[in-house]
N, C-alpha and C positions, 0 to 999 in steps of 0.2 A: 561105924568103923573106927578103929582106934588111931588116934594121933600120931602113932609110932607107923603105924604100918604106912598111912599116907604121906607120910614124910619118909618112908623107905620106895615106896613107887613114883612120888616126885621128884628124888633125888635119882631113881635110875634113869625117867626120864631126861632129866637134865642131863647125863653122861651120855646117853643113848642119840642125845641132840649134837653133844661133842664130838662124837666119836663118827656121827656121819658129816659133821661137817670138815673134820680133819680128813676124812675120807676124800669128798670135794675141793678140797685144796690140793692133796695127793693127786689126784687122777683125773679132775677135771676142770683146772681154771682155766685154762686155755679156749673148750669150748663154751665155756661161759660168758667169757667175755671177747667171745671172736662176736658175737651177736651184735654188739656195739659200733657206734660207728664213728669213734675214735681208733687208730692206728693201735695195734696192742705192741707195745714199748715193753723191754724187761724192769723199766722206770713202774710203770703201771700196772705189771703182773707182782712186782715185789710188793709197792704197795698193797695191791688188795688181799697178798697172802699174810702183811703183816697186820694190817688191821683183822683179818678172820682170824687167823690163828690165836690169837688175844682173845678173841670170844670164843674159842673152841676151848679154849684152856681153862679161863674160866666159867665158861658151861660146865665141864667136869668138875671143876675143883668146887664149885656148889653144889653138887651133887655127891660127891663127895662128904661135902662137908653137912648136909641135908641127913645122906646114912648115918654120922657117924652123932648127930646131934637125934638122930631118933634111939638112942641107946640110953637117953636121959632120962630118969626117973619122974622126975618134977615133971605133973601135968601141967603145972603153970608154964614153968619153963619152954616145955617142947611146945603149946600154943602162942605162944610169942615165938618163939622160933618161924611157927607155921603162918602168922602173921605176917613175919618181915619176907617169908617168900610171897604171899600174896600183893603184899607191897608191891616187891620185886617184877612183879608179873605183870601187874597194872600200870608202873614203868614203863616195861618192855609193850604191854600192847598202846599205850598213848603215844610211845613213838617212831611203833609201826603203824600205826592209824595215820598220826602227822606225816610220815615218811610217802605215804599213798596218796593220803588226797594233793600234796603239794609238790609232788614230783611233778616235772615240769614249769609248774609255777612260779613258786617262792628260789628252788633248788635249782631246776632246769635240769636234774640232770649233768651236771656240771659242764655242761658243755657253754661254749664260751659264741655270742651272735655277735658277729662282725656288721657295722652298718655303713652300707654303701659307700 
């Protein structure tokens, strides 16, 4: 498969990740975090739109920027390109990996244990 075209179907993914989680912030933070069993505060619903919307934006704008760097000639080029998204990804899963096994643990959850 040619370099250009997988960096045209990893960068649609990337938008496609954006575009439904802008979606999720649109139409459903509320039941999202009605699940939790902290009080949902407009303190806490801004927060968690402002931290997502930051990754929703730039989700797209790598994707973005993913299409418009498969337009490159230079096969050197566009494999280091293809490089720094797998970087990228390996990032992303090492700190959903950590994000899993140590919720509750290390993080708790952020919730805060009062002692007697």
């Amino acid at each position: 498969m040619k370099v250009s075209l997988i960096l045209k179907i990893v960068g649609a993914l990337h938008i496609a990740i954006g575009g439904m989680m802008l979606g999720m912030l649109i139409f459903s933070v509320e039941t999202m975090v009605a699940s939790t069993l902290e009080p949902l505060t407009p303190q806490l619903l801004m927060a968690i739109r402002g931290f997502a919307d930051v990754v929703a934006a730039s989700q797209i704008g790598i994707g973005l920027l993913l299409i418009i760097c498969s337009y490159i000639k230079d096969l050197s080029a566009t494999k280091m390109v293809l490089l720094g998204e797998v970087a990228l990804m390996t990032c992303a899963l090492c700190v959903a990996t950590f994000n899993t096994l140590n919720g509750g643990t290390i993080v708790d959850g952020g919730r805060l244990h009062h002692s007697g």
